[in-house]
C-alpha positions in Angstrom: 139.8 20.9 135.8 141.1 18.4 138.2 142.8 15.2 137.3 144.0 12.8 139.6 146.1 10.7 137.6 146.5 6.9 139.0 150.4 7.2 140.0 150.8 6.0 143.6 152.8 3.0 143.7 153.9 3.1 140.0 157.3 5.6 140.5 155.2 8.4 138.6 153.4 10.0 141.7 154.6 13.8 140.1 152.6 16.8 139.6 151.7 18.1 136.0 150.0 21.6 135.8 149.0 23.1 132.3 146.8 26.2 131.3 146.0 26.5 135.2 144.2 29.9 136.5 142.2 31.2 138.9 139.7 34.1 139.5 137.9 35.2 142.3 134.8 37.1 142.6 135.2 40.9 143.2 132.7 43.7 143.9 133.7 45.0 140.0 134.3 41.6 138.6 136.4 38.8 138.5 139.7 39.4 140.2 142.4 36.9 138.4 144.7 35.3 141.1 146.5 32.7 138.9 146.8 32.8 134.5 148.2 30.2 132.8 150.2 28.6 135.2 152.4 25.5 133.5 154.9 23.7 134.5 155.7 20.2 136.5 157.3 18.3 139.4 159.2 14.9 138.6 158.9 12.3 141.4 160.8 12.3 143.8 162.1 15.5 142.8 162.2 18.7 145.6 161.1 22.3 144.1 160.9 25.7 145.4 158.2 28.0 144.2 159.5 31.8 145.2 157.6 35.0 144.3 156.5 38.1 145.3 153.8 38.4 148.1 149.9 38.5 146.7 151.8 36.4 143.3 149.0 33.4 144.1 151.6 31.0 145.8 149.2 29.9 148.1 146.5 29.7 146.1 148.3 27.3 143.5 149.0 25.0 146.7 145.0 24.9 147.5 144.3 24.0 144.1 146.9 21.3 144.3 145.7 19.8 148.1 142.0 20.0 146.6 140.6 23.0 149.1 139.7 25.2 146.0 138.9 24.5 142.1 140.8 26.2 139.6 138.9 28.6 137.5 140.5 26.9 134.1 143.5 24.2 133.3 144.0 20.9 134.5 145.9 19.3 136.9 147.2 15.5 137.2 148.4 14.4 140.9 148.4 10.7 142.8 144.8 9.4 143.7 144.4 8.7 147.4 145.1 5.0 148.1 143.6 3.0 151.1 146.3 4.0 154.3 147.7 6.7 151.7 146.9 10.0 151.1 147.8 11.5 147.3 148.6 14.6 148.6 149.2 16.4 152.1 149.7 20.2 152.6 152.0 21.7 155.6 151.0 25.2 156.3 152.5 28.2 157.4 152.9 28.8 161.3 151.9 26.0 163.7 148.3 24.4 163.0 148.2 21.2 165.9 145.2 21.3 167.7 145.4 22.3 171.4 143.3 20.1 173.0 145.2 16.9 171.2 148.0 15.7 172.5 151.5 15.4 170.4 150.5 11.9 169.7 146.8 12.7 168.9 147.8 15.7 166.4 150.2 13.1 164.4 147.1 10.4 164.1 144.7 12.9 163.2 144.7 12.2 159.5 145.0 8.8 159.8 142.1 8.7 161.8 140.0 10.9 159.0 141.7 8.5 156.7 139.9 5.7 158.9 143.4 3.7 159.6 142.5 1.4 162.7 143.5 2.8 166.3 146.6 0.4 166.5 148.0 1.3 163.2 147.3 4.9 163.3 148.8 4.9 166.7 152.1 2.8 165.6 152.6 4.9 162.2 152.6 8.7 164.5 154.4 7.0 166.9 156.6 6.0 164.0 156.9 9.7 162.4 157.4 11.5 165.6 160.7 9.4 165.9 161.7 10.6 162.8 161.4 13.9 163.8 162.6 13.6 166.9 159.7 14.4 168.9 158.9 10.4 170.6 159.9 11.9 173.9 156.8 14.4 174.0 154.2 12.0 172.2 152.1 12.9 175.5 152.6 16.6 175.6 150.2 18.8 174.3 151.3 21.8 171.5 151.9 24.4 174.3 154.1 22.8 176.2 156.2 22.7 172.9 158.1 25.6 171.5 157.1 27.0 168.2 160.1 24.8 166.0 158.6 22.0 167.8 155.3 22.4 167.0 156.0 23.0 163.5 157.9 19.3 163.5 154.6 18.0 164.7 152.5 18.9 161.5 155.6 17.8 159.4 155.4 14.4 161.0 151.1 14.5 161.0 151.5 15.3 157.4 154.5 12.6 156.4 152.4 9.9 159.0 149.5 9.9 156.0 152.5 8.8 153.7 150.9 11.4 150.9 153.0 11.0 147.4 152.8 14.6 146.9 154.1 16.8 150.2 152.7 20.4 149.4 154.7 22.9 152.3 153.3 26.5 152.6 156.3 28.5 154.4 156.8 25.8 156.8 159.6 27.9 158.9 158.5 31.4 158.2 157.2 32.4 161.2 160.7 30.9 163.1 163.7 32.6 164.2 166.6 31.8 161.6 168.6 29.3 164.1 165.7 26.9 164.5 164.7 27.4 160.9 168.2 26.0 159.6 167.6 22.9 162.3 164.4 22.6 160.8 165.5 22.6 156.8 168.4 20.3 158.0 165.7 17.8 159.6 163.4 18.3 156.6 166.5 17.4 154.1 167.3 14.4 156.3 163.5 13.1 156.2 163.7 13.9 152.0 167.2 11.8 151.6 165.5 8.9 153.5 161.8 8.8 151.7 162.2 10.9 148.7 158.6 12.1 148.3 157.8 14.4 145.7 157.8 18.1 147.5 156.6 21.3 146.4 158.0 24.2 148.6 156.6 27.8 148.6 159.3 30.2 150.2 160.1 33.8 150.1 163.6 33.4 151.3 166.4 33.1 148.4 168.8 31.2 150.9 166.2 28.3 151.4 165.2 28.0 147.9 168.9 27.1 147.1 169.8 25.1 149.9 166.4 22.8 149.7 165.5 22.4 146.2 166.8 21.0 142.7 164.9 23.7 141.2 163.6 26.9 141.8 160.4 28.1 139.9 160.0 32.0 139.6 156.5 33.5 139.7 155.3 36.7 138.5 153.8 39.3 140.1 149.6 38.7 139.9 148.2 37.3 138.2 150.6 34.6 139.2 152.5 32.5 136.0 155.8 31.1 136.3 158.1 33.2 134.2 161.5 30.7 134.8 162.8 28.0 136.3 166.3 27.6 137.9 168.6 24.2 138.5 170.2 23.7 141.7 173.7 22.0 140.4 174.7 22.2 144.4 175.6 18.0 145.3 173.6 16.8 148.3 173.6 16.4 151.0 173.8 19.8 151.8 175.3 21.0 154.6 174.8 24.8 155.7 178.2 26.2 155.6 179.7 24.3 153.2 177.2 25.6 150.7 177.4 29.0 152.1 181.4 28.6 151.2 180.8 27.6 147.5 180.8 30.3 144.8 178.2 28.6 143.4 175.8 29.6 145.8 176.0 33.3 145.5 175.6 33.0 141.9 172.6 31.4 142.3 171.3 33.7 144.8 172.4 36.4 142.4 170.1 35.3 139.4 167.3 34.2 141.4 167.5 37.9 142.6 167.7 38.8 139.4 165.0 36.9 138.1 162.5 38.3 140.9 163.7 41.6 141.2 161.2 43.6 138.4 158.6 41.7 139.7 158.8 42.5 143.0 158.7 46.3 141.8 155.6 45.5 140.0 154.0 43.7 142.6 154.5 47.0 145.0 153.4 49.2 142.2 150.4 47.9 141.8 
């Protein structure tokens, strides 16, 4: 069961998830995806979900936009406000619309949201400064390189001010220079707004370097097994951190921690 918990604009706009699964429809039965998933995301607070592939990351970030309905639990997240959205989900690999421009692509959920034309167009014009991207509001998304269309659905999805930013692998599908400029721009944006952030990942390195904790997932059906703190200071700056003993550790257990079920995921 859904619960959308009236937080926005009260300083509690986190994410509670208890007793959450999910299972789909096979040809031989139901097919569990998700199985008792618990845990929760203070506001303001930045956590990384890592797990093995087919673990039901993505799934647990549909259930959390709204796209699909858990098949048992409950979940409590913001309520949309007018102008606000509770929640907005970045995806994996560019998703702007081609025949939008830059400009266009960042209003397009205000204008689902029904902001007026002047506000909608002020807010992306707004956003796309923050990212760095004001310069090419008129462009359209393949004129841009692949790191710079990526900024444009961070900036669509931060324009709809959600409480909640849910980010699906944001920089997987970039090389690993432009995904460090990325992770430093997305780090900035947190410092300045602090919106509550929920960050799937399969890279170790970015876990550490973006989150105060790290959630572990099991191999499916997906359930967190642990959660690691991130006692790195902020802000965070690449090789610094990369210098610090306290960062191999960390990679060390979170490798430990993932390890067995990453085995069992490949077993199976």
């Amino acid at each position: 069961m859904l619960r959308a918990a009236d937080q926005v604009g009260t300083g509690l706009a986190g994410i509670d998830v208890a007793g959450l699964s999910k299972a789909y429809q096979g040809r031989h039965g139901p097919s569990p995806a998700l199985q008792d998933v618990t845990f929760t995301v203070r506001a303001g607070e930045f956590v990384a979900l890592i797990g093995p592939s087919g673990c039901g990351k993505t799934t647990l970030l549909h259930i959390l936009a709204g796209l699909i309905e858990p098949t048992a639990g409950s979940v409590s997240m913001p309520r949309r406000h007018p102008g606000r959205l509770g929640t907005a989900l970045v995806f994996q690999g560019a998703s702007t619309l081609p025949w939008m421009t830059v400009l266009d692509n960042v209003a397009y959920g205000l204008r689902v949201m029904g902001v007026p034309a002047r506000e909608r167009r002020e807010r992306a014009r707004q956003h796309l400064g923050q990212v760095g991207l004001l310069a090419s509001s008129e462009a359209y998304p393949h004129q841009l390189s692949e790191g710079m269309r990526q900024r444009v659905n961070i900036a669509r999805a931060l324009a709809t001010d959600p409480a909640i930013l849910l980010m699906d692998e944001p920089f997987a599908d970039l090389d690993e220079q432009n995904r460090l400029l990325l992770q430093d721009e997305l780090l900035r944006i947190w410092q300045e707004d602090r919106k509550t952030v929920l960050f799937v990942t399969h890279s170790l390195d970015e876990a550490i370097r973006l989150s105060d904790r790290v959630l572990v997932m099991s191999a499916s059906p997906g359930h967190i097994t642990t959660e690691v703190p991130v006692p790195l200071g902020r802000p965070r700056d690449f090789q610094k951190i990369r210098q610090d003993p306290a960062y191999g550790a960390l990679s060390a257990r979170l490798w430990g921690e993932l390890r067995e079920e990453v085995l069992r995921a490949n077993r199976s």
